[in-house]
One Martini backbone bead per residue (centre of mass of N, CA, C, O) as a GRO file, in nm:
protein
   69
    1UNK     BB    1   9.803   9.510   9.605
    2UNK     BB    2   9.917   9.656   9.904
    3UNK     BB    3   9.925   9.928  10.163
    4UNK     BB    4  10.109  10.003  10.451
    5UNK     BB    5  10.118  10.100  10.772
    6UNK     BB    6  10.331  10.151  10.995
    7UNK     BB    7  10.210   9.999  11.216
    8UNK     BB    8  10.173   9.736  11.073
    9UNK     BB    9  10.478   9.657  10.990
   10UNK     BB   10  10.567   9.653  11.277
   11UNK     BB   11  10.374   9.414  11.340
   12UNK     BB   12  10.489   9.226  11.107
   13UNK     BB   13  10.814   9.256  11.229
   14UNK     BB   14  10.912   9.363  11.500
   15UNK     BB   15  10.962   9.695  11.471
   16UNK     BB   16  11.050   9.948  11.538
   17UNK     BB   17  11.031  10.259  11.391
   18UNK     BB   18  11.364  10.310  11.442
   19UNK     BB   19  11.453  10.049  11.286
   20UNK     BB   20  11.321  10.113  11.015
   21UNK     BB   21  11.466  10.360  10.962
   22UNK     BB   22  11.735  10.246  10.987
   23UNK     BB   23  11.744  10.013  10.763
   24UNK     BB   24  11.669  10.222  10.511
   25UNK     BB   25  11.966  10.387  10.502
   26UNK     BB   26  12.098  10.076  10.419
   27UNK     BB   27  11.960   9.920  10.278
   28UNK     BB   28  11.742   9.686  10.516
   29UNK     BB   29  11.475   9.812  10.373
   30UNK     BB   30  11.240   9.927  10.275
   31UNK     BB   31  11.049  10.175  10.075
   32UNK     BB   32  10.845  10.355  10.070
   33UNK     BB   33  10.554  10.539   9.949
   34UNK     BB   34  10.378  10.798   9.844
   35UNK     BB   35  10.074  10.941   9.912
   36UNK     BB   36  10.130  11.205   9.999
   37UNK     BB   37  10.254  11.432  10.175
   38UNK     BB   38  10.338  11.236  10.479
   39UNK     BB   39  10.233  10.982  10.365
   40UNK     BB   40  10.269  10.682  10.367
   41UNK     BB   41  10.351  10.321  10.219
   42UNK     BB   42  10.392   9.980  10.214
   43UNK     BB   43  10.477   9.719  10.030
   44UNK     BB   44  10.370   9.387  10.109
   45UNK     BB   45  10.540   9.236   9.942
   46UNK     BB   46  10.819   9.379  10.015
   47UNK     BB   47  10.822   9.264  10.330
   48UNK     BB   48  10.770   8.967  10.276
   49UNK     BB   49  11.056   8.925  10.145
   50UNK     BB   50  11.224   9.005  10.389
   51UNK     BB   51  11.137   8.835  10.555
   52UNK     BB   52  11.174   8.585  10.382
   53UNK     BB   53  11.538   8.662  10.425
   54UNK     BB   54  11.536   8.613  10.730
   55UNK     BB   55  11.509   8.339  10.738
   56UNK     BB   56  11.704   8.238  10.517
   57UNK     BB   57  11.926   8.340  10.681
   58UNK     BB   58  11.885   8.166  10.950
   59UNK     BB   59  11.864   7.898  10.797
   60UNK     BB   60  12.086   7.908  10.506
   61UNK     BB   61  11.909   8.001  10.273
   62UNK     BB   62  11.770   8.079   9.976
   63UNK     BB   63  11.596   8.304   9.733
   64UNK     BB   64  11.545   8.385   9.487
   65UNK     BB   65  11.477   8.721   9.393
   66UNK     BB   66  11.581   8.868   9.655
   67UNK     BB   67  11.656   9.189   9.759
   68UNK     BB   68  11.676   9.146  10.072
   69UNK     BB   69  11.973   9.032  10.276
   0.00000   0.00000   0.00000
């Protein structure tokens, strides 16, 4: 398990930063975890799930134990 920031995470999902924060409000993206201070840190597994759930959506696949749908 690995710790992301923000950086990595928009490049990783193609999503700028004010949408990243928007989704985080509707619970339809992970949330970080605190580093310390203000520094944030998203789990990589937790994004790649993500991301595979709007696969599954796009295609109409299903993927059991995915929380975000």
């Amino acid at each position: 398990m690995r710790l992301m920031r923000l950086n990595e995470v928009k490049a990783k999902v193609g999503l700028s930063r004010s949408s990243i924060y928007r989704r985080m409000e509707t619970n339809e993206f992970p949330r970080p975890v605190s580093l310390g201070g203000r520094s944030k840190g998203w789990i990589d597994s937790e994004v790649d799930e993500w991301i595979m759930a709007r696969i599954a959506e796009d295609r109409g696949d299903t993927i059991p134990g995915l929380n975000y749908q």
